[in-house]
Backbone as ProteinMPNN parsed JSONL, in Angstrom:
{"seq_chain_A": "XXXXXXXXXXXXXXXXXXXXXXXXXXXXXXXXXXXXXXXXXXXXXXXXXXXXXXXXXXXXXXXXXXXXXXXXXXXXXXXXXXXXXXXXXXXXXXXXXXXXXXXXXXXXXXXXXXXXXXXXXXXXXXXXXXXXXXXXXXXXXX", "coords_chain_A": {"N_chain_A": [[224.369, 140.937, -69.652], [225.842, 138.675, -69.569], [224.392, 136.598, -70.488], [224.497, 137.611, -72.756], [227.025, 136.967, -73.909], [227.185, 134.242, -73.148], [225.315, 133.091, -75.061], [226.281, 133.925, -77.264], [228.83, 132.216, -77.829], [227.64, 129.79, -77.672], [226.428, 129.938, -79.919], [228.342, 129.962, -81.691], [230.205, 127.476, -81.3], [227.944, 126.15, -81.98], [227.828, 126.616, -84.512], [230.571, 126.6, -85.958], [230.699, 123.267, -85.333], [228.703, 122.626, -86.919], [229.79, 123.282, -89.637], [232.024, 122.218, -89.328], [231.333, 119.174, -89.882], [230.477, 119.349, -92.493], [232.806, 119.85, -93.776], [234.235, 118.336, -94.041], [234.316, 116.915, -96.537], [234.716, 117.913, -99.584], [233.666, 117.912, -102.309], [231.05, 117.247, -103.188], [229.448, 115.298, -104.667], [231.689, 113.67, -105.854], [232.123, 112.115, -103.289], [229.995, 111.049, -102.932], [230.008, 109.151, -105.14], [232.099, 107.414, -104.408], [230.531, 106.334, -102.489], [228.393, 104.966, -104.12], [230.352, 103.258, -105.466], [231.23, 101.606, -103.452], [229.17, 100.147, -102.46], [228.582, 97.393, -102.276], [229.208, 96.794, -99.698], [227.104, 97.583, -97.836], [224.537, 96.758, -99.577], [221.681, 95.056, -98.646], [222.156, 95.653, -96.158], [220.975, 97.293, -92.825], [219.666, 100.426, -93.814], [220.497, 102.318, -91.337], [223.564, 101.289, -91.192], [224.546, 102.56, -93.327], [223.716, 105.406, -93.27], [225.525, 106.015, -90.65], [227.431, 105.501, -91.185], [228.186, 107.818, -93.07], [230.304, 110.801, -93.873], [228.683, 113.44, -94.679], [225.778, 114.802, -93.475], [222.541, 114.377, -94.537], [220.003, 116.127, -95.736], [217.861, 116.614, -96.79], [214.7, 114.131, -97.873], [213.349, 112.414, -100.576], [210.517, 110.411, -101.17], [210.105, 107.93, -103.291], [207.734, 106.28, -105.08], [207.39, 104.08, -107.273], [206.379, 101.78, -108.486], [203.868, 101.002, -110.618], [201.923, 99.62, -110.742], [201.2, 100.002, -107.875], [200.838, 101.96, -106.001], [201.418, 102.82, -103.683], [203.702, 101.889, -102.316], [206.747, 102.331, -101.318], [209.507, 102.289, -103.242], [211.845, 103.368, -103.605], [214.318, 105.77, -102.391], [214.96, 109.343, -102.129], [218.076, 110.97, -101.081], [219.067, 114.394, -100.153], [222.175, 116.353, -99.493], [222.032, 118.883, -99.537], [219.675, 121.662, -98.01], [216.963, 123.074, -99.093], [215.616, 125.811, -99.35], [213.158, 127.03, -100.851], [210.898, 126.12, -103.233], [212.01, 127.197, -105.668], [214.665, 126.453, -105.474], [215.126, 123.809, -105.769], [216.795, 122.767, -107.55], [219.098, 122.833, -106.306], [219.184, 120.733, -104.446], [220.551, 118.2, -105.722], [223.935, 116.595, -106.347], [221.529, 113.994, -105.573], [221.593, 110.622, -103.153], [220.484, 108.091, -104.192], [218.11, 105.33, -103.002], [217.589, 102.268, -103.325], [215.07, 100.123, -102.304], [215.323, 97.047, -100.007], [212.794, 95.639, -99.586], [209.539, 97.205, -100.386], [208.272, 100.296, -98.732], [206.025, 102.058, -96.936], [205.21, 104.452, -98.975], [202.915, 106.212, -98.435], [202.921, 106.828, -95.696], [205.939, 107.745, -95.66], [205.435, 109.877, -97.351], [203.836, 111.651, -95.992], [205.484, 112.175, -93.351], [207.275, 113.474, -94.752], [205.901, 116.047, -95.677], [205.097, 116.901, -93.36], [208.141, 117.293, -92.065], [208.578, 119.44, -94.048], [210.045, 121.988, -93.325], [211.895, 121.518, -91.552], [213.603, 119.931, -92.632], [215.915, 117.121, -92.633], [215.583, 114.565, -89.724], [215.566, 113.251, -86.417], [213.032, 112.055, -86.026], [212.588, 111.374, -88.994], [215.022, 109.862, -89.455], [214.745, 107.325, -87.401], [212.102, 106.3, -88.838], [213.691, 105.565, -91.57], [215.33, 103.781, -90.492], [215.461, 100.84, -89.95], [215.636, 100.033, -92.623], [215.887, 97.68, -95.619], [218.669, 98.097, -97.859], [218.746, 97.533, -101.12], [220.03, 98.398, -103.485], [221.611, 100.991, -104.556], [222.692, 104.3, -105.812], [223.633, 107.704, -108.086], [221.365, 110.184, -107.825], [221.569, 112.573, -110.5]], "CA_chain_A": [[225.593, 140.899, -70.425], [226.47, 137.131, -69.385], [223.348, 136.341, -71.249], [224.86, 137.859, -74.384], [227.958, 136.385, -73.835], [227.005, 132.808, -73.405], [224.645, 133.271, -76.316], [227.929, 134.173, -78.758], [230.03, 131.719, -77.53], [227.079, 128.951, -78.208], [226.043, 130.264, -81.305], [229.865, 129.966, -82.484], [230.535, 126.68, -81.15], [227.101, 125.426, -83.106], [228.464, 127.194, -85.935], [231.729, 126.018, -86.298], [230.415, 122.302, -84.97], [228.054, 121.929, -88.37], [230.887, 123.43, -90.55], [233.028, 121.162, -89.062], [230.402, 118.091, -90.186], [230.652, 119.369, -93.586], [234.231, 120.418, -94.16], [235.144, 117.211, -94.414], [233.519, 116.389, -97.987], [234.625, 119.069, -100.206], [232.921, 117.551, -103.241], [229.603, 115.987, -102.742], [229.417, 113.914, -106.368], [232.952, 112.437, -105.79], [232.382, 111.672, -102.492], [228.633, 109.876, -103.383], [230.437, 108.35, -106.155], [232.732, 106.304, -103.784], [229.606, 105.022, -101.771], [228.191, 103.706, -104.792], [231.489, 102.427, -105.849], [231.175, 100.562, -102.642], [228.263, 99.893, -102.368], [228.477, 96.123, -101.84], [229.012, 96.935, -98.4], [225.801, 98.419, -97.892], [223.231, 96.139, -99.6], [221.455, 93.832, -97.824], [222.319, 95.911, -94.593], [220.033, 98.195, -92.844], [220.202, 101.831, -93.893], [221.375, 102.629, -90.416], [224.354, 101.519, -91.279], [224.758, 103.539, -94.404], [223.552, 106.749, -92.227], [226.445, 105.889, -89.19], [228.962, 105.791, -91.765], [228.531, 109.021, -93.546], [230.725, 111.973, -93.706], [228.281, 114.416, -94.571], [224.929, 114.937, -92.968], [221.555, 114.382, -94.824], [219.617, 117.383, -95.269], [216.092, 116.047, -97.129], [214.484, 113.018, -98.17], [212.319, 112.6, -101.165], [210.007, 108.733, -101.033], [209.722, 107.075, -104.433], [206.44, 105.232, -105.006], [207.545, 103.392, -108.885], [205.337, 100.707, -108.826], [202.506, 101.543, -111.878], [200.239, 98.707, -109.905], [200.78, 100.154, -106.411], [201.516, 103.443, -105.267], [201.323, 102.859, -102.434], [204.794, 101.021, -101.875], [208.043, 103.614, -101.695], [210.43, 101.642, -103.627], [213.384, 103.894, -103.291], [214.579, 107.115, -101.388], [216.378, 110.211, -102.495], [218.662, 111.659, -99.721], [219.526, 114.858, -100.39], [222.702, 116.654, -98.861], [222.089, 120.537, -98.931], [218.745, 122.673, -97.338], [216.629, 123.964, -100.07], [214.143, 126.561, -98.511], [212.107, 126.942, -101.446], [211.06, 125.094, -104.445], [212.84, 127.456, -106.875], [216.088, 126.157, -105.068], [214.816, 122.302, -105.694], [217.858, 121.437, -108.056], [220.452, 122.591, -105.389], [219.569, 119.26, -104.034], [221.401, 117.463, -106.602], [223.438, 115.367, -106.471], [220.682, 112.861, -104.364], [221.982, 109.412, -103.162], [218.955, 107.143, -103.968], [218.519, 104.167, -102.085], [216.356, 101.428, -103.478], [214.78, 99.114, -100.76], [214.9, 95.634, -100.439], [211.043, 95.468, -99.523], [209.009, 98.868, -100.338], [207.679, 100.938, -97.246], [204.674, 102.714, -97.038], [204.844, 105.741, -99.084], [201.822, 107.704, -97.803], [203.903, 107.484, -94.243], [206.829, 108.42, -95.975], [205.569, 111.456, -97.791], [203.421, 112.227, -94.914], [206.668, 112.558, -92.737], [208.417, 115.107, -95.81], [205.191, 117.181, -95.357], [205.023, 117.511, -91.759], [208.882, 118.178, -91.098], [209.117, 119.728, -94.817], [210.852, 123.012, -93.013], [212.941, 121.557, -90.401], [214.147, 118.517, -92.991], [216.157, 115.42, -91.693], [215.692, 114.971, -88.252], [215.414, 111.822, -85.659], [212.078, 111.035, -86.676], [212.584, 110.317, -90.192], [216.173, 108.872, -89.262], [213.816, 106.38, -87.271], [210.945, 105.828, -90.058], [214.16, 105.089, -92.637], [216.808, 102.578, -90.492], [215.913, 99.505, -90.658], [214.827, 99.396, -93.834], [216.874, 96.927, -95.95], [218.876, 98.298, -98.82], [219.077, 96.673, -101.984], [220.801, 99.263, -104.55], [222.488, 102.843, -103.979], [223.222, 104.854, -106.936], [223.375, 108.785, -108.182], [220.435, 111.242, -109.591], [222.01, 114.018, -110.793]], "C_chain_A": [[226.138, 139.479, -70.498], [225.55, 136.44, -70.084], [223.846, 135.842, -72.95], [226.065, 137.386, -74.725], [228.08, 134.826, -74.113], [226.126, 132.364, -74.975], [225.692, 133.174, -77.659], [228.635, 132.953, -78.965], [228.734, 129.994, -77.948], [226.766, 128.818, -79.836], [227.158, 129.64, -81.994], [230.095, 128.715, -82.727], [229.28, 125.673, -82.267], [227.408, 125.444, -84.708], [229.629, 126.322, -86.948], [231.589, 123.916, -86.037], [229.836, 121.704, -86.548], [228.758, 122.758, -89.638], [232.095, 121.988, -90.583], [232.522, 119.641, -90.094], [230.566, 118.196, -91.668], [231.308, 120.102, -94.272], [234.802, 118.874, -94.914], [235.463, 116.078, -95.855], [233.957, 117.924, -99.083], [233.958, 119.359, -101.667], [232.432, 116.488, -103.269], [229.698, 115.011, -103.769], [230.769, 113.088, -106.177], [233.088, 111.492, -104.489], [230.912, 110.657, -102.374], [229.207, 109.055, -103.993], [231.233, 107.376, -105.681], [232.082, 105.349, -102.986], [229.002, 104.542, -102.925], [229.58, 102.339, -105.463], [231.797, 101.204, -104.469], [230.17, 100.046, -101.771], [227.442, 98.519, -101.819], [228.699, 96.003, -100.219], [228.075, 97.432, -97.065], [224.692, 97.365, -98.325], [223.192, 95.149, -98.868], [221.782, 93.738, -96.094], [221.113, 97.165, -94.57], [220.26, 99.55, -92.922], [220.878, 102.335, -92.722], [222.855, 102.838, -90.445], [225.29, 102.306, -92.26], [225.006, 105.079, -93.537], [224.85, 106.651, -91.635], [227.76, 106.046, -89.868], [229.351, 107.198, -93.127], [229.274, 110.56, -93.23], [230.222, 113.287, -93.718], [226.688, 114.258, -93.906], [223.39, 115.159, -94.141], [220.317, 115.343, -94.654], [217.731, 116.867, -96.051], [216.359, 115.102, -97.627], [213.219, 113.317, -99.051], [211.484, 110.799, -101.725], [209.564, 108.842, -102.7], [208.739, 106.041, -104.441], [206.662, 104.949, -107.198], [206.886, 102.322, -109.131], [204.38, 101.067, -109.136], [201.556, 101.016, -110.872], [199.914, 98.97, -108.812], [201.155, 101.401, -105.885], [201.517, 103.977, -104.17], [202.602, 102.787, -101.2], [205.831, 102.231, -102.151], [208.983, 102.258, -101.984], [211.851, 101.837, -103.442], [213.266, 105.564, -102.786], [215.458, 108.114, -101.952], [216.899, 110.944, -100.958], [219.694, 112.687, -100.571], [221.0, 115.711, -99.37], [222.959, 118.177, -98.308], [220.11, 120.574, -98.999], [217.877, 123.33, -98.453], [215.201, 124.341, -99.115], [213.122, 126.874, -99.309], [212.291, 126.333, -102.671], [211.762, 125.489, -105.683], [214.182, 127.124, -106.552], [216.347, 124.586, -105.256], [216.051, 122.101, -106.245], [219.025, 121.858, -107.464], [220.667, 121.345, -104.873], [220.297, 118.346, -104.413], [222.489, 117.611, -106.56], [222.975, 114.817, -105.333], [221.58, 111.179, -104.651], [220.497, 109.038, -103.516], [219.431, 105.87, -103.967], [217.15, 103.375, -102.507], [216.054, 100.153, -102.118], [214.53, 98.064, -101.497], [213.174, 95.003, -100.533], [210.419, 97.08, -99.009], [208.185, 99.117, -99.279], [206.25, 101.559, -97.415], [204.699, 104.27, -97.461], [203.953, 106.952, -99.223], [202.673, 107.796, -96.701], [204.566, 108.139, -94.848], [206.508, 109.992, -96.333], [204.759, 111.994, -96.673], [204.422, 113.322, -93.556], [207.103, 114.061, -93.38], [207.578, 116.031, -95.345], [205.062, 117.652, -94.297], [206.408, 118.125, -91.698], [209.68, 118.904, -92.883], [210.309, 121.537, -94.259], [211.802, 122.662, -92.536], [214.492, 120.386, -90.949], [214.747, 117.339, -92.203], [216.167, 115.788, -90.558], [215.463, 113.474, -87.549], [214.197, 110.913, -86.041], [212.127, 110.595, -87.903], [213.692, 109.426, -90.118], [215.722, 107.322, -89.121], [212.803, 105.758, -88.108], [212.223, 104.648, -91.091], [215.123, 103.606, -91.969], [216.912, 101.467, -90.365], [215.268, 98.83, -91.403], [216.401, 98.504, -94.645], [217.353, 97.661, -97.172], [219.368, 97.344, -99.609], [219.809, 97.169, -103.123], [221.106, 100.398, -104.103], [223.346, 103.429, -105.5], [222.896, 106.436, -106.697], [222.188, 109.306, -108.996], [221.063, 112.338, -109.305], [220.596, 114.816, -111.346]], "O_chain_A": [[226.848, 139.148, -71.448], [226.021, 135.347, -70.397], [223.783, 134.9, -73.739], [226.282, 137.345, -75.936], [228.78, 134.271, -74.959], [226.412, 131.443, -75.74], [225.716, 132.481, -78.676], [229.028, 132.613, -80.081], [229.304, 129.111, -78.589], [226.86, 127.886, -80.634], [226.925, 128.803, -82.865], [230.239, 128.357, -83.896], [229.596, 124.793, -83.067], [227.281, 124.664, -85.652], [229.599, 125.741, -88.033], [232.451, 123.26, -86.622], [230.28, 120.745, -87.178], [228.09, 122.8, -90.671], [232.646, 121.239, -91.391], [233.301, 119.147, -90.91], [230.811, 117.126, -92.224], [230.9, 120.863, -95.149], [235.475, 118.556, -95.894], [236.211, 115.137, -96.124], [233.198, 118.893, -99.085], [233.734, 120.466, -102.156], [232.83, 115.325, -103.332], [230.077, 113.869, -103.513], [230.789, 111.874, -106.378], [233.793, 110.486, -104.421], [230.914, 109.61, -101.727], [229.065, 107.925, -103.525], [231.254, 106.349, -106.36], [232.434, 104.204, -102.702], [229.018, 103.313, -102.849], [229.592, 101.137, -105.73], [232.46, 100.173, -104.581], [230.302, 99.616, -100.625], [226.35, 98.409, -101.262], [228.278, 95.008, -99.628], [228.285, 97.574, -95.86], [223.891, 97.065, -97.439], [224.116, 94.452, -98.45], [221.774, 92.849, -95.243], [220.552, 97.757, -95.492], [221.072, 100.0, -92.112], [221.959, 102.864, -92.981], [223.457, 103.837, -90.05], [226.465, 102.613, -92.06], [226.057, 105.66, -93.268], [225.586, 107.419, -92.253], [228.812, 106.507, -89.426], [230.363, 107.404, -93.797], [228.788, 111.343, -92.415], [230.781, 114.216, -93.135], [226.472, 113.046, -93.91], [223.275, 116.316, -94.546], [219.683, 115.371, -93.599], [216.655, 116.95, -95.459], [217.494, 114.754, -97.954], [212.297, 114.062, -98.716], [212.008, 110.153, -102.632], [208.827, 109.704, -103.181], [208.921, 104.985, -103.834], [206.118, 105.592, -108.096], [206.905, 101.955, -110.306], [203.659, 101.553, -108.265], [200.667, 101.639, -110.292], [198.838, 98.603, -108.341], [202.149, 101.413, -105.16], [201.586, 105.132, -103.75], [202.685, 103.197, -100.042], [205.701, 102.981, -103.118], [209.161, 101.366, -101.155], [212.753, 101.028, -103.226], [212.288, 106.308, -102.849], [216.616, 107.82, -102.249], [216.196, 111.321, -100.02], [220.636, 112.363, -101.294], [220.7, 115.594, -98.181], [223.594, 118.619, -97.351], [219.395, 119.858, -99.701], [218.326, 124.45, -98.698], [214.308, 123.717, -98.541], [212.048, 127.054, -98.735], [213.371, 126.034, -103.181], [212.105, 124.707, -106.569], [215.005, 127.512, -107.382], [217.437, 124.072, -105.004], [216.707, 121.26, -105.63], [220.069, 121.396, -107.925], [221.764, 120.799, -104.756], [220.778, 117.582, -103.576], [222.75, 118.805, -106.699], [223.56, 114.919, -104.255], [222.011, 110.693, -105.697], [219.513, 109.667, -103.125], [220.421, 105.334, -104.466], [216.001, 103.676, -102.184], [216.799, 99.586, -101.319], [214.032, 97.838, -102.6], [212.626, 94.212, -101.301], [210.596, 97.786, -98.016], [207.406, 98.252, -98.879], [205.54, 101.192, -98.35], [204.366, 105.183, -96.705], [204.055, 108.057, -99.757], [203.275, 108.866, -96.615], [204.201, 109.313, -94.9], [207.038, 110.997, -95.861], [205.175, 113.115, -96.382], [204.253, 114.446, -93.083], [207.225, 115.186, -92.895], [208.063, 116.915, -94.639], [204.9, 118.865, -94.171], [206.415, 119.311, -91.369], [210.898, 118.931, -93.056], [211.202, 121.965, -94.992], [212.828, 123.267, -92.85], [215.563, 120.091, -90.418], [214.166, 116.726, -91.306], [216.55, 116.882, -90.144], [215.162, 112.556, -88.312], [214.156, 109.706, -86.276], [211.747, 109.44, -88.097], [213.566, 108.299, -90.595], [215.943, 106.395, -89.9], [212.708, 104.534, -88.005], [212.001, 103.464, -91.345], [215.509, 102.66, -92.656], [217.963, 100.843, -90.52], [214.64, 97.773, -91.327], [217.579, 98.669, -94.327], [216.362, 98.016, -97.81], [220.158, 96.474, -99.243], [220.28, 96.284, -103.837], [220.679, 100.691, -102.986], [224.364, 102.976, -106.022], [222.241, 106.808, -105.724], [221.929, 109.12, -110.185], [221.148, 112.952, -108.242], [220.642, 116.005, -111.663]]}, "name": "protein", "num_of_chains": 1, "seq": "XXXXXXXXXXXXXXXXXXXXXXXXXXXXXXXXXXXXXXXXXXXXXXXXXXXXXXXXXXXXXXXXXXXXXXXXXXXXXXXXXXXXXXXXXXXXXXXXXXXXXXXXXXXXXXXXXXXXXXXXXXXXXXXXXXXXXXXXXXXXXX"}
């Protein structure tokens, strides 16, 4: 019974903990729309600090490889902010911040990463893969 008890009372507190995290944003597009609007505070720093100063929590990441001659290079990042469990749910993701890099990463790692933790989405290891990459632009895809 103390089992089922402590169980409730965790559950709740997790509950109400990642409500809490994203109470505080009540509209995602207006509240993206002020980090690009300030955006100058951001380039030319390392995503980290982008991440450390967000209100809502980063739920997937999708690596951009735009270079015709190299596709090798992830040029820019979408960070999405809600959970989509399957692909007919893909344009809940929207709106994505995308984050162009100052010097492009390796997007086989990158998408390698999406595919391995494509269930569990953001998590410490990609946090780590993305923070100190340099950003050079930050805008919306709707």
């Amino acid at each position: 019974m103390k089992s089922i008890i402590i169980l409730a009372l965790a559950l709740t507190f997790t509950t109400r903990s990642s409500l809490k995290a994203q109470t505080g944003v009540p509209d995602t597009l207006a509240y993206l729309q002020t980090i690009v609007q300030n955006k100058a505070q951001y380039i030319g720093q390392p995503f980290s600090k982008l991440v450390d100063s967000l209100q809502i929590q980063i739920k997937l990441f999708f690596p951009f490889a735009e270079l015709h001659h190299n596709r090798t290079k992830e040029t820019s990042t979408g960070f999405s902010f809600f959970f989509t469990a399957t692909a007919d749910d893909l344009y809940l993701s929207y709106p994505m911040l995308e984050v162009v890099w100052q010097t492009p990463g390796d997007a086989d790692q990158s998408e390698q990463l999406r595919k391995q933790y494509r269930n569990m989405g953001w998590n410490t290891v990609i946090a780590n893969h993305y923070s100190a990459r340099v950003i050079a632009d930050i805008y919306i895809s709707k």
